[in-house]
Residue, then its C-alpha position, 0 to 999 in steps of 0.5 A: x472525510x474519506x477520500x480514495x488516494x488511487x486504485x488498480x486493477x489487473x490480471x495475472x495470468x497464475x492461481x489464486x493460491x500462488x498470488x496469495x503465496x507471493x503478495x506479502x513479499x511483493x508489497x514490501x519490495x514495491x515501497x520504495x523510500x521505506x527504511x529501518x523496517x521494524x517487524x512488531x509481530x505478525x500483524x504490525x510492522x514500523x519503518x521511516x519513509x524518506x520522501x521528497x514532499x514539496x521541496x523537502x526531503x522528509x523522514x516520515x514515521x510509518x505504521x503499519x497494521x494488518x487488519x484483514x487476512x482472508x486467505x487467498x482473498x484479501x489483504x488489507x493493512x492500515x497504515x498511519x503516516x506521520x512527519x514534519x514532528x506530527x504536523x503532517x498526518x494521513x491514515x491509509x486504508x489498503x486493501x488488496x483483493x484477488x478473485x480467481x477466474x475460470x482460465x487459471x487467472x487471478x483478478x486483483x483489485x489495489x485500493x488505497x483511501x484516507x480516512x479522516x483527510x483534512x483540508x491540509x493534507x487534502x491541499x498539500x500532499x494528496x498529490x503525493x500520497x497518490x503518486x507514491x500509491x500508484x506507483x506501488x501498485x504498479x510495481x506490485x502489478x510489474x513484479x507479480x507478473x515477473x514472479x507468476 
């Protein structure tokens, strides 16, 4: 069952081309908790994810895989989340789509789904899981706007 975690829209007051240019590096310095950040190859990254789910501090395995580049449209990455020794798991669709508009400005629409979110996840760290993907696309949203 798919279930949307958060979404976001907003407008940046700069081109298309140079959102598109700034957004990779953007994306990476707004996920907070994310460490030993391994680049596979250009489509797939690995990295631990510390995070305070319930009570606990957790060190959760994170992969990620770009699955769509459509330049300077679209960018959607999955990301496949695990921890507690593989009990807790969530898949993440991401999806970031930029539209221009005919002042100059850029449309952009964050998306974030799990795919597959069983009842455990969906009771447990949905909650979670939202709080982390609002806050990033805030902070994608905050520092586009810095850098534009």
């Amino acid at each position: 069952m798919n279930l949307e975690i958060a979404s976001k829209n907003f407008l940046i007051d700069a081109p298309q081309e140079r959102i598109w240019r700034l957004i990779g590096k953007v994306i990476f310095q707004s996920l907070s908790g994310m460490e030993e950040v391994e680049i596979l190859d250009e489509r797939n990254f690995r990295a631990i994810l510390r995070e305070k789910i319930l009570f606990w501090k957790m060190n959760m395995r994170l992969k990620g895989e770009i699955t769509e580049i459509t330049p300077p449209e679209c960018l959607t990455a999955n990301l496949l989340i695990e921890g507690m020794g593989g009990i807790f798991k969530i898949n993440q669709k991401v999806t970031i789509k930029m539209s221009p508009r005919e002042d100059g400005k850029t449309s952009l629409e964050c998306r974030s789904i799990a795919e597959d979110a069983g009842i455990i996840i969906r009771l447990l760290f949905f909650r979670k899981a939202q709080s982390i993907a609002k806050s990033v696309f805030e902070t994608i949203e905050s520092r586009l706007r810095d850098l534009a």
